[in-house]
C-alpha positions, 0 to 999 in steps of 0.5 A: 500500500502507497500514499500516491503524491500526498506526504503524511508526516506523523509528528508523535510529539513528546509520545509514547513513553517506552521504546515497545510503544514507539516500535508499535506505532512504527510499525502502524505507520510504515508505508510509503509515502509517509514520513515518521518523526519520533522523540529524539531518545527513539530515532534509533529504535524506530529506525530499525522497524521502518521499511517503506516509510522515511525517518524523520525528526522533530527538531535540530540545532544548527551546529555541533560543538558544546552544545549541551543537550542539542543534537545537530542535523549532520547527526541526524543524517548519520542516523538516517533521518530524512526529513526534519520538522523546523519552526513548528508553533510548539518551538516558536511559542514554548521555546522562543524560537524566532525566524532568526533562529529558523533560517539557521535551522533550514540552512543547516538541514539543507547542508546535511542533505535533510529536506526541512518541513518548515511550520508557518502558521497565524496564532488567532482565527482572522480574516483572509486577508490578514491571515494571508499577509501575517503568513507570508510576512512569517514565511518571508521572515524564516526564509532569509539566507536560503537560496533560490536553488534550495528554496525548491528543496523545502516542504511547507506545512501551513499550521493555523496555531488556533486549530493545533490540538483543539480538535477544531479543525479548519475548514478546506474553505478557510485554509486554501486561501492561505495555501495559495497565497503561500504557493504564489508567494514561493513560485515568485521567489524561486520559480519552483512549486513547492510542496506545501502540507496541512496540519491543525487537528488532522484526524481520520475525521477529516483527513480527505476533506484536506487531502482531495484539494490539489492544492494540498500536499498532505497532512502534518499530523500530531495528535492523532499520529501517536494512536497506532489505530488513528495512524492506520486509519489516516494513512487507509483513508488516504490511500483510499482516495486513489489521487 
């Protein structure tokens, strides 16, 4: 079983609590097509259950050194890791992490050879237009000192904070304004269609509402990707689709 074009990236967050439990979850999300993001403490172990999906991970700091309880994206590489979630709102907002901060991040994945999943996203519900201008200003703003060939290579995941663990999701009326502006916005600035996902209370509920637009890519998913059952049906529920 495949996921055709569409990217399903699993964020567990900081979940499960024991290795047996993250080898359980690999193993209900090992499918082509989707990219699974453990805790750090499981890359590894998870590493060695997956055969069709990709290793990614969660965060990743920008150089090596002393650095204490960092691990750096040349790290992650040696490990297998793939992809890399980078300015996820949960890193903007509880750890400080600025634009400033996230163009490090990108620049020093993209030299480790790791494709970033760069979060952008507006903290309250608003309208259209301000939503569309806050966004690209955020996604302007983290992108600074990328070049334009690696600018093709970055994966964009559109997170309106309001709807991140609220079990509110946004409708597919109010997000694809967004991921229009977003996918113009990078069409003008590199000359390359960049893959762009959702994620915002992403359930097997609502997944294909998301999933059948065009214009979306895929699905970030967080809650629901550390519930072996949800994951499964995520993943079922968009193969169903046969895009």
């Amino acid at each position: 079983m495949r996921t055709n074009n569409k990217l399903i990236v699993m964020n567990w967050k900081c979940n499960p609590r024991s290795i047996a439990e993250a080898r359980v979850l690999a193993t209900a999300s090992d499918v082509k097509g989707v990219v699974v993001c453990p805790p750090a403490v499981f890359i590894h172990s998870v590493a060695t259950k997956l055969k069709k999906a990709s290793l990614g991970a969660q965060n990743g700091f920008w150089e090596e050194g002393a650095y204490t309880g960092e691990y750096s994206f040349g790290q992650l590489k040696s490990v297998g890791v793939k992809y890399a979630i980078i300015g996820h709102s949960e890193r903007r907002l509880l750890f400080g992490e600025n634009s400033q901060i996230i163009s490090k991040k990108i620049a020093s994945a993209l030299a480790a050879n790791i494709s970033p999943i760069v979060c952008v996203g507006e903290k309250k519900r608003t309208t259209v237009s301000i939503a569309v201008k806050t966004v690209v200003a955020e996604l302007n703003n983290s992108l600074t000192g990328i070049s334009k060939e690696n600018l093709g290579k970055i994966i964009l995941a559109y997170e309106p904070i309001w709807a991140i663990g609220t079990g509110k999701n946004a409708s597919l009326a109010e997000i694809l304004p967004i991921i229009s502006a977003m996918k113009k916005y990078m069409i003008d600035l590199s000359g390359k269609r960049i893959k762009i996902i959702y994620g915002g209370s992403v359930s097997p509920e609502n997944v294909n509402s998301y999933t059948v637009s065009p214009f979306i890519d895929g699905v970030l998913v967080g809650g629901a990707s550390a519930n072996k059952q949800k994951s499964a049906e995520i993943i079922k529920k968009l193969h169903s689709l046969n895009l």
